[in-house]
Biopython code that builds the backbone (N, CA, C, O; Angstrom):
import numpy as np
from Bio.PDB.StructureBuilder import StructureBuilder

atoms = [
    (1, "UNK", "N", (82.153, 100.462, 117.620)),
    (1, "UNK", "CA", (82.484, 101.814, 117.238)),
    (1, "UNK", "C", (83.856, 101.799, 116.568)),
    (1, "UNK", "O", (84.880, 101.392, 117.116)),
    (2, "UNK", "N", (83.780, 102.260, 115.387)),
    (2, "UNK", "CA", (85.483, 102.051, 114.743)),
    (2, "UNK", "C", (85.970, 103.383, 115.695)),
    (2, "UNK", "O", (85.436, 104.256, 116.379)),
    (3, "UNK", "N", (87.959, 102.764, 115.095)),
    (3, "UNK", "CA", (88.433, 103.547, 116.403)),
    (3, "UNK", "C", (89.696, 102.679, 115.238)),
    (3, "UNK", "O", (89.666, 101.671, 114.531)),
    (4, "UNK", "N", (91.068, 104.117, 115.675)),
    (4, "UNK", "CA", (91.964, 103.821, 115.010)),
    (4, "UNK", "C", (93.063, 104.377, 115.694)),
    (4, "UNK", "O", (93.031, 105.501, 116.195)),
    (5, "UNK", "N", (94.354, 103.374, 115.740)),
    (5, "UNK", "CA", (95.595, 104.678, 116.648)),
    (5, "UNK", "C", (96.722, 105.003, 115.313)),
    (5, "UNK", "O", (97.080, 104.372, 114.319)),
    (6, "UNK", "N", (97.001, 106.183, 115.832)),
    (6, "UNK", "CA", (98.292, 107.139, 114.679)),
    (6, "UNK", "C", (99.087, 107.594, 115.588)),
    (6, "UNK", "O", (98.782, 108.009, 116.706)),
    (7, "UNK", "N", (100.067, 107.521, 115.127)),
    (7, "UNK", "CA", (100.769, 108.970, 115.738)),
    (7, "UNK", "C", (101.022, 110.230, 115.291)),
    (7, "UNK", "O", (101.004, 110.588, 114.113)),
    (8, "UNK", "N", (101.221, 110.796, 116.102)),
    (8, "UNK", "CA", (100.649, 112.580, 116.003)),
    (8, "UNK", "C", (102.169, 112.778, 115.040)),
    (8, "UNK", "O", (103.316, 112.347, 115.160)),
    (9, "UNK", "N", (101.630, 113.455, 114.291)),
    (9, "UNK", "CA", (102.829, 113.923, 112.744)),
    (9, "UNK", "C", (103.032, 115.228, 113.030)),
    (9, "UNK", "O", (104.001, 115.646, 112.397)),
    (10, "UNK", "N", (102.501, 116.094, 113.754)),
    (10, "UNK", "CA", (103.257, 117.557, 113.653)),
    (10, "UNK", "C", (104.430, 117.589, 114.567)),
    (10, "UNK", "O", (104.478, 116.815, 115.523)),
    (11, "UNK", "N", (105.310, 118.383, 114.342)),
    (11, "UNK", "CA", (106.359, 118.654, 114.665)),
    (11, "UNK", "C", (106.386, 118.977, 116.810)),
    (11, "UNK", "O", (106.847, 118.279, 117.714)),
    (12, "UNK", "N", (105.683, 120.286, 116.827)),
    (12, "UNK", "CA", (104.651, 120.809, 118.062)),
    (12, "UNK", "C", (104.107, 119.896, 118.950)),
    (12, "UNK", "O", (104.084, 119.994, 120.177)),
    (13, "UNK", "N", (103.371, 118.383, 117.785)),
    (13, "UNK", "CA", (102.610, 117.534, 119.084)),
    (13, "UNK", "C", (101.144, 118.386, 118.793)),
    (13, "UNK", "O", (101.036, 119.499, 118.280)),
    (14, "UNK", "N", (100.230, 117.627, 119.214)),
    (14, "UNK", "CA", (99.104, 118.149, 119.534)),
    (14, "UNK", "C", (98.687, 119.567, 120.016)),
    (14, "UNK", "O", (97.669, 119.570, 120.707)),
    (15, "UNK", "N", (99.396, 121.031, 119.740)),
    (15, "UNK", "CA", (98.971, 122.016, 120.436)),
    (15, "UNK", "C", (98.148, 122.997, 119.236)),
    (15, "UNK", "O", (97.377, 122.728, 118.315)),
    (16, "UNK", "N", (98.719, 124.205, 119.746)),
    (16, "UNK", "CA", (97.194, 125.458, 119.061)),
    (16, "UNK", "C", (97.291, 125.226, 117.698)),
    (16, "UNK", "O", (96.246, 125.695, 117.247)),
    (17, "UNK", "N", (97.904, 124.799, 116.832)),
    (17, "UNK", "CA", (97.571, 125.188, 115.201)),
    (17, "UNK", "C", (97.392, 123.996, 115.257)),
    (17, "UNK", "O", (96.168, 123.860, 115.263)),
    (18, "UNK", "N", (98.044, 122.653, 115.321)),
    (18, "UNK", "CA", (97.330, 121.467, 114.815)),
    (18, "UNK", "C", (95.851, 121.213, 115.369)),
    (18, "UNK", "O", (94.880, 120.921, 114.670)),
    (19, "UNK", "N", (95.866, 121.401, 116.948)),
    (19, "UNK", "CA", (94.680, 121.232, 117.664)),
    (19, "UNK", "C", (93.643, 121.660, 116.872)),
    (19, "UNK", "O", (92.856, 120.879, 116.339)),
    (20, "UNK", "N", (93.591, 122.945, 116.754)),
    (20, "UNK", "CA", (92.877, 124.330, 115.770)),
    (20, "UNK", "C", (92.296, 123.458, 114.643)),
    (20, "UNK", "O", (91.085, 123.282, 114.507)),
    (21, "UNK", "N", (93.230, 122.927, 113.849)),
    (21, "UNK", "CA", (92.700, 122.328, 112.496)),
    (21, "UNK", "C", (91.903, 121.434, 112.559)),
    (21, "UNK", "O", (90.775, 121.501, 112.070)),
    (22, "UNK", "N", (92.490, 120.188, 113.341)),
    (22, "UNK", "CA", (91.594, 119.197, 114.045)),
    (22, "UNK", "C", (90.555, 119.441, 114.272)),
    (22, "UNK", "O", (89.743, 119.096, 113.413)),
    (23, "UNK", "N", (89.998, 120.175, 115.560)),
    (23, "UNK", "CA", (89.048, 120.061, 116.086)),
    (23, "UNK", "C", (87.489, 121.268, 115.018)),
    (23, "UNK", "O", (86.260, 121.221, 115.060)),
    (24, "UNK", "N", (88.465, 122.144, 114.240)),
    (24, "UNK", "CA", (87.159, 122.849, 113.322)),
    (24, "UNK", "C", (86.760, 121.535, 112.133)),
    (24, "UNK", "O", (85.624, 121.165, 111.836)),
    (25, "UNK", "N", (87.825, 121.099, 111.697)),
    (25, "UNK", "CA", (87.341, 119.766, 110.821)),
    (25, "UNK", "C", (86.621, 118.451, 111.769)),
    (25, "UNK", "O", (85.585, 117.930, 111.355)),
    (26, "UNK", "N", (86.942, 118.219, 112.408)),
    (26, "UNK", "CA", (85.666, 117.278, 112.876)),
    (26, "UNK", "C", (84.482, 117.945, 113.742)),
    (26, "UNK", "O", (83.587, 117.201, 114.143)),
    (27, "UNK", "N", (84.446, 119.187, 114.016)),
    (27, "UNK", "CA", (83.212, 120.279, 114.078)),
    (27, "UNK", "C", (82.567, 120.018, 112.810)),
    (27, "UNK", "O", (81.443, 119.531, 112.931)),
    (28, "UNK", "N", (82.893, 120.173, 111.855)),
    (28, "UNK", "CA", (82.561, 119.973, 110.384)),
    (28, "UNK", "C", (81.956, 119.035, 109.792)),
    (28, "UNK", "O", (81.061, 119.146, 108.954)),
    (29, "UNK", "N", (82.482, 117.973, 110.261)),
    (29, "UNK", "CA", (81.875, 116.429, 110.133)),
    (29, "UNK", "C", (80.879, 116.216, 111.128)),
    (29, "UNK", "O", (80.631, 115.013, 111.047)),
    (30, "UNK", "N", (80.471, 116.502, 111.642)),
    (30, "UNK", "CA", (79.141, 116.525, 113.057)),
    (30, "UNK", "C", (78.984, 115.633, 113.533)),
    (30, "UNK", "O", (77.827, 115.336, 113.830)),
    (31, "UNK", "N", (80.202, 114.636, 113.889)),
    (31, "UNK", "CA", (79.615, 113.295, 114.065)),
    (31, "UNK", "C", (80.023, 113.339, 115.465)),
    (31, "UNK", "O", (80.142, 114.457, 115.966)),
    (32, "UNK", "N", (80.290, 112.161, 116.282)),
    (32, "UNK", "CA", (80.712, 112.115, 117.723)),
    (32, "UNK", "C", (82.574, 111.671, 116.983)),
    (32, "UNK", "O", (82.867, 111.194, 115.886)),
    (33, "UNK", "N", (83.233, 111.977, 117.839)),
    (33, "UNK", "CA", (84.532, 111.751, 117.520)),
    (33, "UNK", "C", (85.519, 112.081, 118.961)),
    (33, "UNK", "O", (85.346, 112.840, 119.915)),
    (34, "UNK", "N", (86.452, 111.262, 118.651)),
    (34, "UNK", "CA", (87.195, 111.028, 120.414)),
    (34, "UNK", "C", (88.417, 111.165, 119.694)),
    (34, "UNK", "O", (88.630, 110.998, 118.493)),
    (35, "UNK", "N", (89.866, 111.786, 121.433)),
    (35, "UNK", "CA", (91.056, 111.508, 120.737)),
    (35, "UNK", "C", (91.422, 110.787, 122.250)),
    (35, "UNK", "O", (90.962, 111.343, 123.248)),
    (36, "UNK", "N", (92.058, 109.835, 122.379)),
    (36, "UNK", "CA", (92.536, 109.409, 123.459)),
    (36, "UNK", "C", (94.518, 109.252, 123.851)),
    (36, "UNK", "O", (95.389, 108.840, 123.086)),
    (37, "UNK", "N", (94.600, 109.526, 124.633)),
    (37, "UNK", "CA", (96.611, 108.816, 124.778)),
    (37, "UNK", "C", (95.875, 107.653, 125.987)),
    (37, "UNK", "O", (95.007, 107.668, 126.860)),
    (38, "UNK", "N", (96.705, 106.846, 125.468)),
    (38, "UNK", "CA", (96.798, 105.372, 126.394)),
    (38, "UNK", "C", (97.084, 106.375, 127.444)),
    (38, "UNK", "O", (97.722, 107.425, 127.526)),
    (39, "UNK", "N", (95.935, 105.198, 128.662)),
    (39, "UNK", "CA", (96.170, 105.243, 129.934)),
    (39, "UNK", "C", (95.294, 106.885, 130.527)),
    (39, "UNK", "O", (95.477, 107.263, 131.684)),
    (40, "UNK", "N", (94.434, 107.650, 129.607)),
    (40, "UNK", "CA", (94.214, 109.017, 129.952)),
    (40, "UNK", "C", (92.470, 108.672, 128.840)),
    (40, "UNK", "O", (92.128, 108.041, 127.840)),
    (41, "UNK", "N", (91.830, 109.647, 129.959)),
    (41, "UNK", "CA", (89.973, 109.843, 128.999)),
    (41, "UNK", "C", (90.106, 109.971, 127.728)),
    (41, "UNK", "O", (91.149, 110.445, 127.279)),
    (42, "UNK", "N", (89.332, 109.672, 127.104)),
    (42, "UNK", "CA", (89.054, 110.290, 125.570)),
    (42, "UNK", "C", (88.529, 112.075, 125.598)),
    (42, "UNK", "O", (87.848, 112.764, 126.357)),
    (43, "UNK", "N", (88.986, 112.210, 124.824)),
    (43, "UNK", "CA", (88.582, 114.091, 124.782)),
    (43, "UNK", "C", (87.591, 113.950, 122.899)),
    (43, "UNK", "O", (87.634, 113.267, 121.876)),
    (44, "UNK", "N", (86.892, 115.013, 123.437)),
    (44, "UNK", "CA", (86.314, 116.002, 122.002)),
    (44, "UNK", "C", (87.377, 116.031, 121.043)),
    (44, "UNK", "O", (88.400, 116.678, 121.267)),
    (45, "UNK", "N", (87.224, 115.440, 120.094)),
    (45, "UNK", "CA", (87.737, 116.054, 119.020)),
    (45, "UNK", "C", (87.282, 117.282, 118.322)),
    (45, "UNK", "O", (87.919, 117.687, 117.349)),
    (46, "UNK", "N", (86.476, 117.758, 118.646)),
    (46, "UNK", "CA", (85.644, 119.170, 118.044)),
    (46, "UNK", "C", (86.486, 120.538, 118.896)),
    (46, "UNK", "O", (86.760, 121.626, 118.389)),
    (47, "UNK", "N", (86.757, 120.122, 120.218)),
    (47, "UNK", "CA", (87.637, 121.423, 120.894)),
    (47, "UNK", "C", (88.730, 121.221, 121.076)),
    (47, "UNK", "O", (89.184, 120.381, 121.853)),
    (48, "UNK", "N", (89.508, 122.175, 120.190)),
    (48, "UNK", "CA", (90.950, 122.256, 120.179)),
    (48, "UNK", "C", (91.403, 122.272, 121.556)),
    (48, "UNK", "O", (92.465, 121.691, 121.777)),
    (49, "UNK", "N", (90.775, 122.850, 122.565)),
    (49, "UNK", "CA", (91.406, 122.837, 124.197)),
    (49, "UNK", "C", (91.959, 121.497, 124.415)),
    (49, "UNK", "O", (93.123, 121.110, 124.511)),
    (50, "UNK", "N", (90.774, 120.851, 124.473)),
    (50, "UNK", "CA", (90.646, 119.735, 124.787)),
    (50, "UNK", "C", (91.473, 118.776, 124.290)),
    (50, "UNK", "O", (92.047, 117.883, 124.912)),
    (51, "UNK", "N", (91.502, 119.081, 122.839)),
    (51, "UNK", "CA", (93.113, 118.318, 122.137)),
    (51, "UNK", "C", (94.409, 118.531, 123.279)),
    (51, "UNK", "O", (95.179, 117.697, 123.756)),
    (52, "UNK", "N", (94.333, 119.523, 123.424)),
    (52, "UNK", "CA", (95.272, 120.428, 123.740)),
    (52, "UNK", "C", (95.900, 119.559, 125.269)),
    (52, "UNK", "O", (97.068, 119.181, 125.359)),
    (53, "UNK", "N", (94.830, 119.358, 126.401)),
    (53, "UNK", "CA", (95.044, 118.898, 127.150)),
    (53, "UNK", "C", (95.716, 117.600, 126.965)),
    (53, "UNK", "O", (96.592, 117.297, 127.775)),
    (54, "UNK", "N", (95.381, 116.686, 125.877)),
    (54, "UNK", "CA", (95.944, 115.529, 126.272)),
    (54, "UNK", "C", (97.556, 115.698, 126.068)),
    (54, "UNK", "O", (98.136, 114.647, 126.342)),
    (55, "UNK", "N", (98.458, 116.788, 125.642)),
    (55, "UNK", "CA", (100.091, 116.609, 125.894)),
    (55, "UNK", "C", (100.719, 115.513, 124.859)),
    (55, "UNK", "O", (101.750, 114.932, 125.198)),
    (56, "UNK", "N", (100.180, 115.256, 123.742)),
    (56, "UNK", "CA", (100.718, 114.668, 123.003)),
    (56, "UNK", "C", (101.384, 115.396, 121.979)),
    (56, "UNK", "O", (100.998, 116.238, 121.167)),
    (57, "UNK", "N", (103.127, 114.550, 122.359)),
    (57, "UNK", "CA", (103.731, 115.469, 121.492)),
    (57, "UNK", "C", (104.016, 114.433, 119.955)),
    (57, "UNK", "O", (103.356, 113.409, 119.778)),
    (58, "UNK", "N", (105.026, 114.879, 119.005)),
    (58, "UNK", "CA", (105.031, 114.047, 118.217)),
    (58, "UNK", "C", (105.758, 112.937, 118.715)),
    (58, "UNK", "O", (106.634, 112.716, 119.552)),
    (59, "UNK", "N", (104.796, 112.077, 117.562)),
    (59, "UNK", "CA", (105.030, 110.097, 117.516)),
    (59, "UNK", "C", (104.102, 109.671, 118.977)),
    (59, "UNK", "O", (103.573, 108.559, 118.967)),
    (60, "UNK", "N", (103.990, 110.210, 119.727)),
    (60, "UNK", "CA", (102.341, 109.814, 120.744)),
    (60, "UNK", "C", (101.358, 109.241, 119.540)),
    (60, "UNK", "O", (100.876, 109.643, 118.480)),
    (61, "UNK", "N", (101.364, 107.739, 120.581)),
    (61, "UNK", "CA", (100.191, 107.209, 119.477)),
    (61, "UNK", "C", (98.671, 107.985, 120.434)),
    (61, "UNK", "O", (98.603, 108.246, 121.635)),
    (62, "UNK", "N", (97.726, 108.162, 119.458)),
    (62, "UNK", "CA", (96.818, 108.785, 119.250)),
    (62, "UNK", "C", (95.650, 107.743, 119.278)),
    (62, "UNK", "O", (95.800, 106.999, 118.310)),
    (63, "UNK", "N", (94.457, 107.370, 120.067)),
    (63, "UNK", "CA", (93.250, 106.783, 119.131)),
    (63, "UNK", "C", (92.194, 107.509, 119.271)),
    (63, "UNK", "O", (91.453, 107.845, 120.195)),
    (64, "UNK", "N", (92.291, 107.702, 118.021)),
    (64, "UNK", "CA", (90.661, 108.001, 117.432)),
    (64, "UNK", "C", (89.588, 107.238, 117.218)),
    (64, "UNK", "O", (89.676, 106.195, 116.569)),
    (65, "UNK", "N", (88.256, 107.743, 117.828)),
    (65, "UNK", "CA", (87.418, 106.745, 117.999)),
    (65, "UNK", "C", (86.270, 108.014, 117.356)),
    (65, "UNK", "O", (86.299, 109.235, 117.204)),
    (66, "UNK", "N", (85.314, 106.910, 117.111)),
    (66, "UNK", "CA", (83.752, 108.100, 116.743)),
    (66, "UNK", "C", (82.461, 106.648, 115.712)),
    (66, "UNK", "O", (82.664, 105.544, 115.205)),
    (67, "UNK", "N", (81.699, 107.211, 115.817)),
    (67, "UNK", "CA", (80.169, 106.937, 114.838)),
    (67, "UNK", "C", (80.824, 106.389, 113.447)),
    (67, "UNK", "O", (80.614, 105.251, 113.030)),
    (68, "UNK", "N", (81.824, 107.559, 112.640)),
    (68, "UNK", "CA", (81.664, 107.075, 111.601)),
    (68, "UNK", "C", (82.803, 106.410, 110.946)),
    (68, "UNK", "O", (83.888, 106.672, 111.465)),
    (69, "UNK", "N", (82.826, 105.631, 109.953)),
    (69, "UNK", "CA", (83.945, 105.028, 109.653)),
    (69, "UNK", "C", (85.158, 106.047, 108.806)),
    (69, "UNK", "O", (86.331, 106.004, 109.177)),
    (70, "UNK", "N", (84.900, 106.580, 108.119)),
    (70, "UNK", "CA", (84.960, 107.595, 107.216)),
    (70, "UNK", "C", (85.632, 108.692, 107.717)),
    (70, "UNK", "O", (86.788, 109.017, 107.445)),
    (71, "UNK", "N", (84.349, 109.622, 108.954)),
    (71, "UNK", "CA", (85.440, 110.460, 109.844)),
    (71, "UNK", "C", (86.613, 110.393, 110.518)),
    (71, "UNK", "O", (87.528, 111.210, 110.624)),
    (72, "UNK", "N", (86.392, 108.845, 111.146)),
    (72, "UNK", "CA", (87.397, 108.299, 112.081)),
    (72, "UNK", "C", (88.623, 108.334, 111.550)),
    (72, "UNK", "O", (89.601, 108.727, 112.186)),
    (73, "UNK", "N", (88.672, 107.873, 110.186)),
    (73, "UNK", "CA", (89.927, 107.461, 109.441)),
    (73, "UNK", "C", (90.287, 109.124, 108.695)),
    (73, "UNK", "O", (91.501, 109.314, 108.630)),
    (74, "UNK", "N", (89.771, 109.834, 108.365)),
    (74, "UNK", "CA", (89.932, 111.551, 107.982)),
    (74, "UNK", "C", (90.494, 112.235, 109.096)),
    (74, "UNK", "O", (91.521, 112.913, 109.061)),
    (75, "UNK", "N", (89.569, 111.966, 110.365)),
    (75, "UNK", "CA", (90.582, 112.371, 111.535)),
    (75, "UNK", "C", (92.370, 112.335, 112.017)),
    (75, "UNK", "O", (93.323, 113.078, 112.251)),
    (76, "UNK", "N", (91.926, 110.746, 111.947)),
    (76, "UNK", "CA", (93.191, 110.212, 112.044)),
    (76, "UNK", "C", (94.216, 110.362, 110.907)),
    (76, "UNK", "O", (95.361, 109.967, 111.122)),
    (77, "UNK", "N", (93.894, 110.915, 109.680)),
    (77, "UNK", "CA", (94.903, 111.627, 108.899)),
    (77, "UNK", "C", (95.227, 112.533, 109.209)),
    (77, "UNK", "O", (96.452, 112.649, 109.170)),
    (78, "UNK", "N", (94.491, 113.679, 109.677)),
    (78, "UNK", "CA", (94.815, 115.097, 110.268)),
    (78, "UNK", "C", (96.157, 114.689, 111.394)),
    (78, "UNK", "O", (97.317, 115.055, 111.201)),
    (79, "UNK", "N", (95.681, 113.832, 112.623)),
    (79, "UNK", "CA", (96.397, 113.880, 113.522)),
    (79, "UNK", "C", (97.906, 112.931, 113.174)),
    (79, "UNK", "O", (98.945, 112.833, 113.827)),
    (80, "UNK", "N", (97.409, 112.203, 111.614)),
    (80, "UNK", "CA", (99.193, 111.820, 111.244)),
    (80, "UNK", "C", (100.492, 112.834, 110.452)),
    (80, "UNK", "O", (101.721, 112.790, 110.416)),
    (81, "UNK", "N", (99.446, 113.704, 109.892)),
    (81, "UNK", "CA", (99.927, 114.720, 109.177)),
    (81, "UNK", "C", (100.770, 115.913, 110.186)),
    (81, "UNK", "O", (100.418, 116.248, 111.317)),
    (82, "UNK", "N", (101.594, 116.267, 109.661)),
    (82, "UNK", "CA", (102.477, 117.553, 110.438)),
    (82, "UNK", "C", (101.990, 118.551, 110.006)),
    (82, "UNK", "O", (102.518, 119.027, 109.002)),
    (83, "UNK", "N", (100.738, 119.276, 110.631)),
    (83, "UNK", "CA", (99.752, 120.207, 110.195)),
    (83, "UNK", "C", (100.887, 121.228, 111.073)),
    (83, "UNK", "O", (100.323, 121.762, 112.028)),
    (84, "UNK", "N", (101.939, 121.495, 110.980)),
    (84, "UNK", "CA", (102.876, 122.566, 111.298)),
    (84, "UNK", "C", (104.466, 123.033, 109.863)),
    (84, "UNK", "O", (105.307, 123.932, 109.851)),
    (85, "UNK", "N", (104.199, 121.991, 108.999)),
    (85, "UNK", "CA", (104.733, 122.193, 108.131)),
    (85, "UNK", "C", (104.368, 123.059, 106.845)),
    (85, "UNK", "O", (105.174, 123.159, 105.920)),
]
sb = StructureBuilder()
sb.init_structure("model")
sb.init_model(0)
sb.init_chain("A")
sb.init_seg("    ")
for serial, (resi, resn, name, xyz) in enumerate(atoms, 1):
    if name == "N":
        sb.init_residue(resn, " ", resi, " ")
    sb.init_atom(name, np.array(xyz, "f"), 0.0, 1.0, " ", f" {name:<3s}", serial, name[0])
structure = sb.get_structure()
């Protein structure tokens, strides 16, 4: 299963507006898709909550995991990008 780590680029960390963006764009992509922090479950990437829970603030490396090669790596741009700027 490809699977890739980033660190989280928004300013905020993983909460409601980056989460938000995240999780409607890989809703979008329909594929299976994961966000994990070392040492903690993988969560949905499709529910922003669920982003939400893992407490990653910025520079938390991030891995993204899922089905496709394509999403995985689109994901993992979202979550390098400072979707708060």
């Amino acid at each position: 299963m490809p699977s890739t780590t980033v660190p989280v680029g928004s300013s905020v960390g993983l909460h409601a507006r980056p989460a938000a963006v995240i999780a409607a764009r890989a809703a979008e992509l329909g594929s299976d898709i994961t966000l994990a922090v070392e040492g903690e479950e993988p969560v949905d990437a499709g529910s922003a909550l669920m982003i939400m829970t893992l407490g990653a603030e910025q520079g938390t490396e991030v891995t993204v995991e899922g089905d496709d090669e394509a999403h995985v790596t689109e994901i993992a741009e979202l979550v390098r990008t400072d979707l708060d700027a």
